[in-house]
N, C-alpha and C positions, 0 to 999 in steps of 0.2 A: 449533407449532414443535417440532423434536424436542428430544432433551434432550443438549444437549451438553456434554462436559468442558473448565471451563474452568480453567487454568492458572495458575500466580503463575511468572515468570521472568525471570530478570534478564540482560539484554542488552548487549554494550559497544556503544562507539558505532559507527553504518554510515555510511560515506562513500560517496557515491551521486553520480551523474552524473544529471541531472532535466530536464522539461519541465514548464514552468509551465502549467498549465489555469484558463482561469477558465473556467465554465458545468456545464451538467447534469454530475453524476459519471460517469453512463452514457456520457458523450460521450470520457470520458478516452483511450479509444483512440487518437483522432486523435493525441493528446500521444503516446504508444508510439507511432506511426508515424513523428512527427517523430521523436525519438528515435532510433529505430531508425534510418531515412534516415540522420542526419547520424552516426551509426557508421561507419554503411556505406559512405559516402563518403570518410570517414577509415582506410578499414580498421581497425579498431578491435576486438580479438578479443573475441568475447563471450561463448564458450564457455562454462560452465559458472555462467554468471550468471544473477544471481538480478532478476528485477520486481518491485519495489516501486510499488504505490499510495500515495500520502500524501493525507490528506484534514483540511481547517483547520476546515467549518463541519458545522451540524449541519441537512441536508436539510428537516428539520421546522419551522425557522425565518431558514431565509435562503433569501430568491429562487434559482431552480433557475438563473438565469443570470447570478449574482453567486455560486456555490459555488467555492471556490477549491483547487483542487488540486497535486499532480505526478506526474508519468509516472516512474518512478526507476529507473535501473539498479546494482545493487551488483555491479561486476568481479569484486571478492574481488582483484585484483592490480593493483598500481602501473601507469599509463599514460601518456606523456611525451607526448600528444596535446595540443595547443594547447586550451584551453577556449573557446569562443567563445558566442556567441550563434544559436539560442535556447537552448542547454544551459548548465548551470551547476554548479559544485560544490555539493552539498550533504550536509550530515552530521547524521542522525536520531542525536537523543541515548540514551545508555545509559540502563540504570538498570534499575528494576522496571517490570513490563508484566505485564497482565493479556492470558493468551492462548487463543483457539480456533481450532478449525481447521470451514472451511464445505466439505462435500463436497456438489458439482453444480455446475448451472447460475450462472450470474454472476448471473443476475433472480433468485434468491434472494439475494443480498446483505446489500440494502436490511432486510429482514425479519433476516436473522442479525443486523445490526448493534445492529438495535432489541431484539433476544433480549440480545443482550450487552450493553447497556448498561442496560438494565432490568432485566433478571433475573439475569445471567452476575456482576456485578459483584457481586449485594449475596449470590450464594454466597461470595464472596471473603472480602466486609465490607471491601470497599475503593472508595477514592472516585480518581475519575477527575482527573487535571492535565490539563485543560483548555486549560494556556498551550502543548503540546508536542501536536503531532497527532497523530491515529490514521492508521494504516497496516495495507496487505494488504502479502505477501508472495504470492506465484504460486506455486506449488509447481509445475502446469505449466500449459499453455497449449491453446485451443480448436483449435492447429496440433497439438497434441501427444494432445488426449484429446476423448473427445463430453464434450457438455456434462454427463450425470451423471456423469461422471469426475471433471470439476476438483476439483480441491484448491487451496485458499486459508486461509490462514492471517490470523487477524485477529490488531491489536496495537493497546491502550488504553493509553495512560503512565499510569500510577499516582503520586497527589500522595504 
């Protein structure tokens, strides 16, 4: 794994528009699809918004189709759009987060994630809150860049 710079930062809270995923993490797309769809449907502007991944379990010990996720879109501006079903409001809490950022491929993920929680964190000397989930942020997307392009930003809440 290369050696990444990991961060101490502190975050207010993100108010998010989401699709719940339950199954493989890898599968989360579907959930950004929906997502996406039901914007699109609502005309709903998305411009300069940010993807969020949220992720509750830990791959290593929970069934690949029992992993529970969200698809998240953060606006950054007020929307007087009806909230319905499947999306729902949701708001990633502030606070301190432990952060890196993963440049490439999405299949390196899984392998960053496992850097940063094993290795990333104890450069910190800080321990993970567990009860608040971990989160990617998109920086852009496989519409926007090749795959060694991406940029992804990982986020650990910090107890």
């Amino acid at each position: 794994m290369p050696n990444h710079e990991v961060k101490l930062v502190t975050l207010e809270p993100m108010d998010l528009l989401a699709v719940s995923h339950v199954g493989p993490y890898t599968k989360i797309g579907d959930a950004f699809y929906t997502l996406a769809q039901w914007l699109g449907e609502r005309n709903v502007r998305t411009s300069g918004a940010k993807m969020v991944g949220i992720y509750y379990d830990d791959p290593n010990t929970v069934e690949a189709s029992k992993l529970r996720s969200k698809a998240a879109l953060h606006l950054g501006h007020e929307t007087d759009v009806e909230i319905v079903a499947p999306v729902e409001k949701f708001q990633l809490r502030g606070g301190e987060h432990a952060m890196m950022l993963h440049a490439g491929p999405y299949e390196g993920l899984q392998r960053a994630w496992m850097w940063f929680y094993n290795e990333g964190l104890n450069r910190l000397g800080r321990t993970p809150d567990y009860s608040a989930p971990s989160f990617e942020i998109y920086l852009n997307t496989p519409d926007q860049a090749a795959p060694e392009d991406l940029k992804t930003e990982l986020y650990i809440p910090l107890a």
